[in-house]
N, C-alpha and C positions, 0 to 999 in steps of 0.2 A: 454399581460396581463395588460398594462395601469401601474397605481401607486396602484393596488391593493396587499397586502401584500400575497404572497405565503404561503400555509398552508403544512406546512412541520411534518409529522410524522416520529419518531423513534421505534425502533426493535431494542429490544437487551441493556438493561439500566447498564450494565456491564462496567468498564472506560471508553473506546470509546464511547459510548451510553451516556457519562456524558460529557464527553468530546465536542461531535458533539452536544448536546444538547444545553449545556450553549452556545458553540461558537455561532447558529444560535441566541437563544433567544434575542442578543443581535444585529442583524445582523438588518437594519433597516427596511430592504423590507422582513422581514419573521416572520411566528407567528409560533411558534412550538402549536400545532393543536389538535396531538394527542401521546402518547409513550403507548408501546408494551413489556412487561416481562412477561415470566411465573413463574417469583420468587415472591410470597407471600410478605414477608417482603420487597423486591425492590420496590414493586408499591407502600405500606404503607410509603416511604419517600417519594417518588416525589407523592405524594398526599397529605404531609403533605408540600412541597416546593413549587410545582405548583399545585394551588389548584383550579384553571378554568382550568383546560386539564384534558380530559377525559386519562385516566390510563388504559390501557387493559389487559390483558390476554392472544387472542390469536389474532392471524394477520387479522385474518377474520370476526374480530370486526370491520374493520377498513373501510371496505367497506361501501360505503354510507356519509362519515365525507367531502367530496370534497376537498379529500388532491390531491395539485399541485404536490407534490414529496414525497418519503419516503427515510431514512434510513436505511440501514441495519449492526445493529452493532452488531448482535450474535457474537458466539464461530463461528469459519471457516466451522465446517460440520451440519450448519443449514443456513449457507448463502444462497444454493440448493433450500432448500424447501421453505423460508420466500421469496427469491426472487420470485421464479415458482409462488408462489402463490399472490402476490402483483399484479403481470401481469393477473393473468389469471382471479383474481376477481376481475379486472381493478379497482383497486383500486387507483392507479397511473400510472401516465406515464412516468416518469421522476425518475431512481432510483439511488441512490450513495450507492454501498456496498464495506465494507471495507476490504480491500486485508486480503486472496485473492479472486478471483471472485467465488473459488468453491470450493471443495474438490477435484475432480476430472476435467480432460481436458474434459470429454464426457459431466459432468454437465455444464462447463461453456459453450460449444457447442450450450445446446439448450437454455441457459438464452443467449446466444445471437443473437439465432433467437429470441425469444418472447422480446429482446427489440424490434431487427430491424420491426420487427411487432405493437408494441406500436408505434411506428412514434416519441416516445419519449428524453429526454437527458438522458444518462446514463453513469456509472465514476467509479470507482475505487480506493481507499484509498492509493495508494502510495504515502505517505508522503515525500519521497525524491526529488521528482519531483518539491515542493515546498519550496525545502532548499536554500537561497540563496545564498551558496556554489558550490552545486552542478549545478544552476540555470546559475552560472558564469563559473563551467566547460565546462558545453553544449554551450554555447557563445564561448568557446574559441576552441573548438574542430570545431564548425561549422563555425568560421572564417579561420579555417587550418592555426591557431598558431603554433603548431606544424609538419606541413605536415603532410604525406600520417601518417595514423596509422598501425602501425605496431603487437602491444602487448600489453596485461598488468597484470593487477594482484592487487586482490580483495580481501576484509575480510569484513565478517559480524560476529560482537565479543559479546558477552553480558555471563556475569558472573551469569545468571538467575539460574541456577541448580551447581556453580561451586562445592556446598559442598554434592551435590545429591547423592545417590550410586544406589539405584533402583525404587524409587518410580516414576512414568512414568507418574500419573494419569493427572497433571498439562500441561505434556507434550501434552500427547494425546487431550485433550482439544484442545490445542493451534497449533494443527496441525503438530507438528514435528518440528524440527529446519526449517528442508526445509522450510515447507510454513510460517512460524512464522517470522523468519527471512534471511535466505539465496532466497524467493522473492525480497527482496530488490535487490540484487545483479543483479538476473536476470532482473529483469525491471529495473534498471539504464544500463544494457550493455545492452538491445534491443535497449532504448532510446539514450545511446550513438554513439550506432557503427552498428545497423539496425539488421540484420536475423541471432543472435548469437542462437550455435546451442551446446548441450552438446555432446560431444567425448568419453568422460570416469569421471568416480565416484567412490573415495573408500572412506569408512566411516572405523568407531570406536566407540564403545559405551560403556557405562558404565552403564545407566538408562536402563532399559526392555524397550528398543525403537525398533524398528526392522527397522526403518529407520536410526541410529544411531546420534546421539547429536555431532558427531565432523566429517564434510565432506569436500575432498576437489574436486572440478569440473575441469576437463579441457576444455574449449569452441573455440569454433573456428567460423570463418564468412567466407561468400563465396568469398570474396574477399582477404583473405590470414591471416584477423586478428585476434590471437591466444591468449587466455586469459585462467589464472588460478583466480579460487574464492577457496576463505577457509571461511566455515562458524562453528560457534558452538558458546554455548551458556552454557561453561565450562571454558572460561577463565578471570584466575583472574585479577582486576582493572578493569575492564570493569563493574560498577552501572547502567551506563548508556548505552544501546545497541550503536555500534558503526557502522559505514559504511566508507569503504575510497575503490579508487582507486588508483594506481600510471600506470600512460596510455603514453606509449613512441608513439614515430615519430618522420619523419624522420630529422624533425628542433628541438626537444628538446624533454622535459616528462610536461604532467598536472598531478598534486597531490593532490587528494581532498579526503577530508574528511565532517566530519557533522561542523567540528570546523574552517575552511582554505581553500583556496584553493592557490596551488604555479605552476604558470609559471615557469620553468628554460632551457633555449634555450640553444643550440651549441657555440650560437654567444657570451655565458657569459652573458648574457641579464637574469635578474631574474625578477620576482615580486612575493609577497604574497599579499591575499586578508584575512581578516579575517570578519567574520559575519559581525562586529560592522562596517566596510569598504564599506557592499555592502549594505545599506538599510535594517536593517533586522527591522525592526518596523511596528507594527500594533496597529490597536485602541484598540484591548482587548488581552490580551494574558494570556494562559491560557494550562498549561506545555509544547508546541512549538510555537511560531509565526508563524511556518506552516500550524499549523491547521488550523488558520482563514483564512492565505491564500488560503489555502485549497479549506473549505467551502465556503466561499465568490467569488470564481473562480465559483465552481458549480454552485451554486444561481443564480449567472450571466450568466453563458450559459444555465439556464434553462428560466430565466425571455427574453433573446434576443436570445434564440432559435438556438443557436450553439451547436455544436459538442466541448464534452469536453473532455479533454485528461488527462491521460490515461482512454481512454472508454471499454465498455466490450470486445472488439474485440482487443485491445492494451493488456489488462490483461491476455486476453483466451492464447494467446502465452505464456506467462509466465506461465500459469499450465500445457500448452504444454511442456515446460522444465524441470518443475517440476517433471510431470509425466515422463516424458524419463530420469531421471535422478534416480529418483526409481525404474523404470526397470534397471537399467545398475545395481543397489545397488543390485538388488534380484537376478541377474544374475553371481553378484561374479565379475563386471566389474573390 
């Protein structure tokens, strides 16, 4: 594509949609081209902000504009349909939608035939992947700092409904705790430890959620390593959703979170890494440094034509889990 600037439209002008927006606008090699809401009042601001970008209504306005790539930053059960149809009125070829890939494992199924058919780059919103905490765990796990892995144990926390008692509406929106946030969990343990698989699930709920707001998962890999996640999005101190691991083997444990990450060996040998420790800086930042790492990772594998990770087919697993993890709930596992 030379030094010509990629024309990058958005879907979905909701915070993610503000978020990915401003990040690219400022990105050197992209012109955000076109954005996509069907909220009234939403278009009426980013018309009154970016006022050369066409503003749309529905996705299939968009066809025809010669967008290099699209975003998709809806609510989680309109990712389905804006994506499906991105592809199929080839409107782009190159898509970034933001976790999770689908509502359902059969939806992500065929958006991930119709990328592998686009011949295009396509990726996945897991923002952990791009924490350079977590970025230091994966480094240390794949030098076998610790030995053979053995276990571990997982929380995904956020205080978002802690004063809740039934209103669900917000919930349902945002997919359930599962895909909202106990996703995280599951795409950081594929990406740590390969074909983690769910065992058993019991939940608790307080909100009219039928998938329940406080879960805990027992996962296991084919190679013997055994891991519990707790997820919910009801406990208090938790402003800011949280992520951590503590991951044993057979030379010591890795302890990471969004904030640290700690070595502590057998041998007595420790280290702590904190954010400020590992490079966490970027040219624009804007509520994570992740994002732009993010985004600007994308951009890249779409302008040099790589394969970018997590792609739809790293994702689709993750709603493969999802999904088996809400049968086991509906079965009274």
């Amino acid at each position: 594509m030379g030094k010509k600037k990629l024309r990058v439209g958005v879907v979905g002008l909701g915070k993610m949609g503000l978020v990915h927006t401003s990040v690219l606008n400022v990105l050197p090699n992209v012109e955000v081209a076109a954005l996509c809401d069907k909220g009234d009042l939403i278009r009426r601001f980013f018309k009154k902000v970016l006022k050369h970008v066409p503003i749309l209504d529905d996705v299939e306005e968009l066809s025809g504009l010669g967008l290099d790539a699209v975003y998709v930053t809806t609510p989680i059960p309109y990712h389905y349909g804006v994506t499906r149809t991105i592809y199929q009125k080839k409107i782009a070829n190159n898509v970034f939608v933001e976790k999770t890939l689908a509502a359902s494992y059969r939806e992500a199924e065929e958006l991930c035939s119709l990328a592998e058919r686009s011949h295009g780059v396509n990726m996945v919103g897991y923002l952990r992947r791009f924490c350079v905490t977590f970025v230091k765990a994966k480094s240390l796990l794949d030098e076998g700092k610790i030995g053979d892995i053995s276990s571990f144990k997982a929380y995904a926390f956020s205080s978002d409904f802690v004063d809740s008692e039934k209103d669900s509406s917000e919930s349902d929106d945002r997919g359930g705790v599962l895909a909202d946030l106990g996703c995280y969990l599951m795409d950081l343990a594929l990406w740590f430890f390969g074909d983690m698989n769910a065992k058993s699930a019991t939940t608790e709920s307080v909100l009219q959620d039928k998938q329940g707001d406080m879960l805990r998962i027992e996962m296991c890999e084919n190679h013997g390593i055994r891991g519990v996640c707790d997820v919910s999005w009801r406990m208090k101190d938790y402003r800011m959703p949280e992520v951590g691991f503590a991951i044993e083997g057979s030379k010591g444990m890795v302890t990471v979170n969004d904030d640290w990450v700690d070595l502590s060996l057998k041998s007595n040998s420790s280290s702590r890494w904190y954010r400020q420790d590992l490079n966490d800086n970027v040219p624009f930042w804007l509520g994570l440094p992740e994002y732009y790492r993010e985004d600007e990772f994308f951009i890249g594998c779409v302008v040099n034509d790589r394969v970018a990770e997590p792609c739809f087919g790293s994702a689709a697993r993750v709603d493969k889990a999802i999904e088996d993890v809400k049968s086991m709930l509906r079965k009274g596992s």
